[in-house]
N, C-alpha and C positions, 0 to 999 in steps of 0.2 A: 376290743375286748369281747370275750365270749360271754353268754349270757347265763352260763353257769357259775361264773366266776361274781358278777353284779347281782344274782339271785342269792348265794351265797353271803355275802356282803350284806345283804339285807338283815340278816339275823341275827347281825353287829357281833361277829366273831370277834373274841378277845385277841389280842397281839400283842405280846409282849416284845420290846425289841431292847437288847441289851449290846451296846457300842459304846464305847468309849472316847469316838469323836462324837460332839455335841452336833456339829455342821451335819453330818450322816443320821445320826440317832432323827435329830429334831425336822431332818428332812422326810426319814420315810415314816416318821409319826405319820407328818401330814400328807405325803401323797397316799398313805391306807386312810387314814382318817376320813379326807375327801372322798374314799370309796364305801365311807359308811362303817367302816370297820371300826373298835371301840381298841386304842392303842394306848399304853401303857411304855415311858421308858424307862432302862437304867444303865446309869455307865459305865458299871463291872458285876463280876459276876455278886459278890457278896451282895447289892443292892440288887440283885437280878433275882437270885435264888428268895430275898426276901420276898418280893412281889410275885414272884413266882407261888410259895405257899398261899401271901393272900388273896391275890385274883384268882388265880387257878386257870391261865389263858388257855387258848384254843388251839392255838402256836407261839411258836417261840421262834426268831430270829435274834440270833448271837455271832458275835464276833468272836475272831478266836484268840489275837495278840490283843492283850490287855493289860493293863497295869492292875494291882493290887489283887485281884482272883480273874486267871484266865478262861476261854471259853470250853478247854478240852474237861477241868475238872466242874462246872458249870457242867455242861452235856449230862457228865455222870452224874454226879447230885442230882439236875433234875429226872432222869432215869430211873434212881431210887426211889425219888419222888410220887412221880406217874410216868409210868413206865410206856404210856400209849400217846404222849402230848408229843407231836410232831417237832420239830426241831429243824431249820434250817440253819447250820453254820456257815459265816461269810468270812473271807479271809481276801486282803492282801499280798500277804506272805509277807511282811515284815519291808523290814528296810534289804533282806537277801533273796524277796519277794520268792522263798521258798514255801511252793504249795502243797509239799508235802502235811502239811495240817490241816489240808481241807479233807486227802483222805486219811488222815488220824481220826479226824471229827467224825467220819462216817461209821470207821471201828469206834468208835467209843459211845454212838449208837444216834448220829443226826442222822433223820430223814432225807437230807437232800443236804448238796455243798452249792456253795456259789462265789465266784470269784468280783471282788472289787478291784475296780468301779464297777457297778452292773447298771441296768436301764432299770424304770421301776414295771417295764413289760416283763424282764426277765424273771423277777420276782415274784408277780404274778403269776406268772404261766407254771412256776414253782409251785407258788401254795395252790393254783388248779390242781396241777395233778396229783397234790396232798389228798385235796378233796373228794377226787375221783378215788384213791385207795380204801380211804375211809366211810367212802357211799355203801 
C-alpha cells in the first residue's frame, strides 16, 4: 500500500458501503475498518440513502443489482443530495452477469465502476485515485 492511501485513512474517512450481500457488505466493512477508516453499512438503497443523509460519508461504495431500491436510483438521490460525495459503483452483472450497469452507474454520475469479485487492493487503489482528484 501506498502511503497516501494509510495517511489518508488516518483522518478516519467515513464509508458508507451499501450491498445487499451480508458475506460482502460485512467483509469490506472490516477490511476498511482495519485501515482505520470509520465504515458504516446498509443492504439497499432505501437504508443507504437514510445513513447516507445522517452520517454524511466521505464515500460511498454501492452495489447496483439489489432488491427493494437498486443502486442506479440510489447514485441519483445521493447526487441530488451532495452532489460532490464520490461514489464507487460495484456490480456483478446479475445472474446474465451483464456489465452494462457498471457504465449506466457512471452515466448516472459514480465516480469510478468496479467489477465483483474484486481484491480489497483493487478497491483501494480506487478510493486513492478518488483522493488524488479531490487533493
Amino acid at each position: 500500500m501506498s502511503e497516501p492511501l494509510i495517511e489518508n485513512a488516518a483522518k478516519r474517512l467515513k464509508i458508507l458501503v451499501i450491498e445487499d450481500d451480508t458475506l460482502t457488505r460485512t467483509s469490506l466493512c472490516r477490511i476498511l475498518g482495519n485501515l482505520n477508516y470509520e465504515t458504516h453499512g446498509a443492504c439497499n438503497g432505501f437504508e443507504g440513502l437514510k445513513l447516507f443523509r445522517q452520517i454524511h460519508p466521505d464515500l460511498v461504495v454501492t452495489d447496483l443489482l439489489m432488491p427493494d431500491k437498486e443502486g442506479l436510483s440510489t447514485i441519483t438521490e445521493m447526487r441530488t443530495i451532495s452532489p460532490g460525495t464520490p461514489i464507487i459503483a460495484m456490480s456483478s452483472g446479475g445472474p446474465q452477469k451483464d456489465m452494462g450497469f457498471l457504465d449506466l452507474a457512471a452515466t448516472f454520475g459514480a465516480s469510478r465502476t468496479l467489477v465483483k469479485p474484486f481484491t480489497p487492493r483493487q478497491i483501494l487503489e480506487l478510493m486513492q485515485d478518488i483522493q488524488k482528484e479531490g487533493a
